[in-house]
C-alpha positions in Angstrom: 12.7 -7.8 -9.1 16.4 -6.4 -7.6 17.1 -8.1 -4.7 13.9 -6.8 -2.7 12.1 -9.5 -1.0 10.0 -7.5 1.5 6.7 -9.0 2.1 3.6 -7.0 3.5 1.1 -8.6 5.4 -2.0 -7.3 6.1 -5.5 -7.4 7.5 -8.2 -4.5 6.5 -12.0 -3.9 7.9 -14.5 -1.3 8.0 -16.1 0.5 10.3 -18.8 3.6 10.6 -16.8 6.1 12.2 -12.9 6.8 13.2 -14.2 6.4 17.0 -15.8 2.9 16.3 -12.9 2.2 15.1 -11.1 3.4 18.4 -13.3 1.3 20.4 -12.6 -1.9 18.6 -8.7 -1.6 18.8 -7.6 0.1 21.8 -4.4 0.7 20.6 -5.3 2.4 17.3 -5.5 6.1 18.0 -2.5 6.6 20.0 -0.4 4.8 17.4 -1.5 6.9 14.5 0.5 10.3 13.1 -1.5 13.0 11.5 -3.2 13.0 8.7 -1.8 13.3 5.2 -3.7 13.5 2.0 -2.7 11.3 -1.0 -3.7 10.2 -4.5 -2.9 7.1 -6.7 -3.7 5.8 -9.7 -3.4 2.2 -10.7 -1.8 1.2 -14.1 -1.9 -1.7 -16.4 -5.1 -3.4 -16.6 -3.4 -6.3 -17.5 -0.9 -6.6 -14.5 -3.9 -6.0 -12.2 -6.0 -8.9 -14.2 -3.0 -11.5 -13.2 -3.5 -10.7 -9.3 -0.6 -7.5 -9.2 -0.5 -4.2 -9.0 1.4 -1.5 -10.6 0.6 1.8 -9.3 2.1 5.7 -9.0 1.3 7.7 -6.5 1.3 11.5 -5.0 1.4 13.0 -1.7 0.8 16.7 -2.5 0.6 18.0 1.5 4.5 18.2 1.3 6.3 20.9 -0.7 7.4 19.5 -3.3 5.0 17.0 -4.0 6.2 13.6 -3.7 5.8 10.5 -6.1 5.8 6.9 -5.6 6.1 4.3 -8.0 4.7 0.9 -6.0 4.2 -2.8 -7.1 2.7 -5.4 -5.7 3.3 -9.5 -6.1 -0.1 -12.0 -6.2 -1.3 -12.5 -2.9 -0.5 -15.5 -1.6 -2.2 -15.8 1.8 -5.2 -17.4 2.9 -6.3 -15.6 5.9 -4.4 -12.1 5.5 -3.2 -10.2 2.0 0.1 -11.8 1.6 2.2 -10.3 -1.2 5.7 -8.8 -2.3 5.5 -5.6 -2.8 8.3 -3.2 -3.8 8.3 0.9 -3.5 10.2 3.5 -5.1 10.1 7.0 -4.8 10.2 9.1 -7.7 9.2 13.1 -7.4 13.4 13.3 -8.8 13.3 11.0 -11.7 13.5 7.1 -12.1 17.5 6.7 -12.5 17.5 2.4 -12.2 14.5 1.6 -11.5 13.9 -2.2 -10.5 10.3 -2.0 -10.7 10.3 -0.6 -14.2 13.0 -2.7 -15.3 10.4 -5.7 -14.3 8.0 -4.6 -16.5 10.2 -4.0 -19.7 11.4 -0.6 -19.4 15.1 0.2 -19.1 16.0 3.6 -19.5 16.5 6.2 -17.1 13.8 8.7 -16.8 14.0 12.2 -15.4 10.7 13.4 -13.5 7.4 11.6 -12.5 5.9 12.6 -15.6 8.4 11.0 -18.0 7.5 7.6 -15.8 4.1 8.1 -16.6 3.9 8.6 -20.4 6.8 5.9 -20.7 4.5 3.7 -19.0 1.4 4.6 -21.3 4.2 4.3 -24.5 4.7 0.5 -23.1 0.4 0.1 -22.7 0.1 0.6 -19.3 -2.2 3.1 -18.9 -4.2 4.6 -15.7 -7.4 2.8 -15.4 -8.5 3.2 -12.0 -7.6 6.3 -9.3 -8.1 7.3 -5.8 -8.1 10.6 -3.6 -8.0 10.0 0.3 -6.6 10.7 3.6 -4.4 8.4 6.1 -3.4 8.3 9.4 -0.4 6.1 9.7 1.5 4.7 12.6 3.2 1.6 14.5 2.1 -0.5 17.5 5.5 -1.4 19.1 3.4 -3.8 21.8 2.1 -5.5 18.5 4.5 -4.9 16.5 2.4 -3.5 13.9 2.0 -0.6 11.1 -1.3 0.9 11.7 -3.6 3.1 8.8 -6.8 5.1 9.7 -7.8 5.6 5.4 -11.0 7.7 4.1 -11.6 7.3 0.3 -14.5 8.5 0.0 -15.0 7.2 -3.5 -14.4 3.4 -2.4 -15.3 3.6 1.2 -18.1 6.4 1.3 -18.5 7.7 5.2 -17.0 4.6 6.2 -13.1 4.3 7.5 -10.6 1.5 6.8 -8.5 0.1 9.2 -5.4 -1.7 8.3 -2.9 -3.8 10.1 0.0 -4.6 8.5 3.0 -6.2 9.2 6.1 -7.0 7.5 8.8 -10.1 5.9 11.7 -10.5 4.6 11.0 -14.5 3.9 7.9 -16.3 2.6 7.6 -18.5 6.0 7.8 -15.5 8.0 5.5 -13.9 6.1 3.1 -17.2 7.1 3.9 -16.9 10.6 2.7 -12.9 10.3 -0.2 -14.0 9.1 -1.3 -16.6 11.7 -0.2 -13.4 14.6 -2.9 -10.9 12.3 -5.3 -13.8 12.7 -4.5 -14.4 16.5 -4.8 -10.6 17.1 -8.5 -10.2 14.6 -9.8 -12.9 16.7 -8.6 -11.1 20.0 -10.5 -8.0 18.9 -13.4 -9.6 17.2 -12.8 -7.6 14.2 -13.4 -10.7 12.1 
């Protein structure tokens, strides 16, 4: 898919509250922004059967709203979520897309809603959604991208904690891994 070859790497746990969080990882609150609200939907239950993930997704806190068209690769790690993943934003059309190219579709397309219903016209279709709110930030000690999520649908009271970091090679992508499991074993979030 184009010539993107970003890999994301991440680790994810739970915990009770935002401030249990806190207390596990140190760090956490002062690398996180403000919140923002979001909502995505995933698409294609066929593509999500084989281990990827094709979804679109909205951030209406910002005027205009934004969209995101985002896919995701089979994971391929053992301890942390190891996949190629690939992100386009498209609140202004889809122009060349590489993502919808990958998936058979090859014309330009004007706003976010021509992207959806050419995506229902080629069978994928919205299957699963999700309303939530992030906090997002970096760790520059850790070198680390940092999420706070509520979804209250998936997650309930409870908060997510993610730490990601990020490739641009499959054995660096290993070697992020084996740092995520150094630093979950550090905290004794595992």
């Amino acid at each position: 898919m184009a010539n993107n070859t970003s890999y994301e790497i991440e680790i994810r746990f739970l915990a009770a509250t935002a401030e249990e969080a806190f207390q596990l990882l140190p760090f956490l609150e002062a690398s996180l922004g403000a919140e923002k609200s979001w909502a995505t939907a995933i698409y294609g239950r066929a593509i999500y059967e084989s281990g990827r993930l094709l979804r679109v997704g909205r951030v209406p806190a910002v005027d205009p709203v934004h969209y995101y068209l985002g896919y995701k690769g089979v994971d391929e790690g053992s301890f942390a979520n190891i996949r190629q993943e690939w992100g386009e934003e498209i609140t202004t059309g889809a122009p060349a897309s590489a993502i919808l190219a990958a998936i058979g579709i090859h014309e330009a397309l004007a706003t976010p809603q021509a992207v959806i219903e050419r995506l229902a016209q080629a069978g994928h279709h919205p299957f699963m959604d999700f309303t939530g709110v992030d906090r997002l930030g970096y760790d520059p000690t850790l070198a680390l991208h940092t999420k706070l999520m509520r979804c209250p649908k998936i997650l309930g009271d409870q908060v997510m904690v993610e730490l990601e970091a990020a490739a641009d090679s499959y054995n660096a992508a290993r070697d992020a891994e084996q740092r995520l499991r150094t630093i979950a074993h550090e905290f004794h979030i595992v």
